[in-house]
N, C-alpha and C positions, 0 to 999 in steps of 0.2 A: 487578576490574582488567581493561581491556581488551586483549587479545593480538592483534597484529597482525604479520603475516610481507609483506614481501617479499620474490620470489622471479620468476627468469629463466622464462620460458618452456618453456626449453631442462631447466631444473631440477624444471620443475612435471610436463612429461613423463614423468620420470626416477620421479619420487615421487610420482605422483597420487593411487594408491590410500593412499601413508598420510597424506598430506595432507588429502585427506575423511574420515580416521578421526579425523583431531588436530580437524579441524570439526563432527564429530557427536557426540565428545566434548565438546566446547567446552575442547578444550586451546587451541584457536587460535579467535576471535571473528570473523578477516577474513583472508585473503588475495587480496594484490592481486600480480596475474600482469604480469609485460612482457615487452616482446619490442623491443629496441635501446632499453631506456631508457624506454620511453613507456606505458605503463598502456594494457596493453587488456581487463583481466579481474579482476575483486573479486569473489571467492566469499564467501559469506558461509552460516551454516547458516540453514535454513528460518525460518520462524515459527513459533511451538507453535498448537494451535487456537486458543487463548485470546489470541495477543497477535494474531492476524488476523482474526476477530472485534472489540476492540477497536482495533485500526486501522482497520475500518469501518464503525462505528458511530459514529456522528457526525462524519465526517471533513468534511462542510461544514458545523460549526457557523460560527457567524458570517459566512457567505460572504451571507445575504442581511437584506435591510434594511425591514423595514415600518414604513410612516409615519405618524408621528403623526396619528392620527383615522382612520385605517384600522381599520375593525373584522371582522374576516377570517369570524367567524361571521353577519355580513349578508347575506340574501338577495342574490344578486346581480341577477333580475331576477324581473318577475313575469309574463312572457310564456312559463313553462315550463305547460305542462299532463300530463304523462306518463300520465293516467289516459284521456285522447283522442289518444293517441299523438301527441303534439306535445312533443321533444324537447328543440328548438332555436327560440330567442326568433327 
């Protein structure tokens, strides 16, 4: 279940340090801090190694698009020679 505190500014001052212990417990999942009403701060605890790791590993999957008859392992040209130092077609 997700635990979630709002809490005044003024209040999170007051209570910091046990407020980051109810976070690194994971008695509290979020708190979101204000200050007149308006949200200026959502603490939230770390990531374990393992879940920030797997948020990025593969975080652009599907961002790109290769096109039908594109074949990605084809020579791209034949003007390279790297063995007479000629890099660049």
């Amino acid at each position: 279940m997700f635990h979630s505190r709002t809490i005044s500014a003024t209040e999170f001052k007051a209570k910091c340090l046990d407020i980051l212990d109810r976070l690194a417990t994971s008695e509290l999942d979020e708190v979101i801090i204000t200050k007149r009403g308006k949200t200026v701060a959502v603490l939230t605890p770390p990531k374990t190694e393992a879940e920030a790791v797997k948020s990025l590993h593969g975080f652009m999957r599907g961002s790109v698009v290769i096109p039908d008859g594109v074949d990605l392992t084809a020579p791209v040209s034949d003007d390279f020679d790297a063995g007479n130092g000629l890099l660049h077609g």
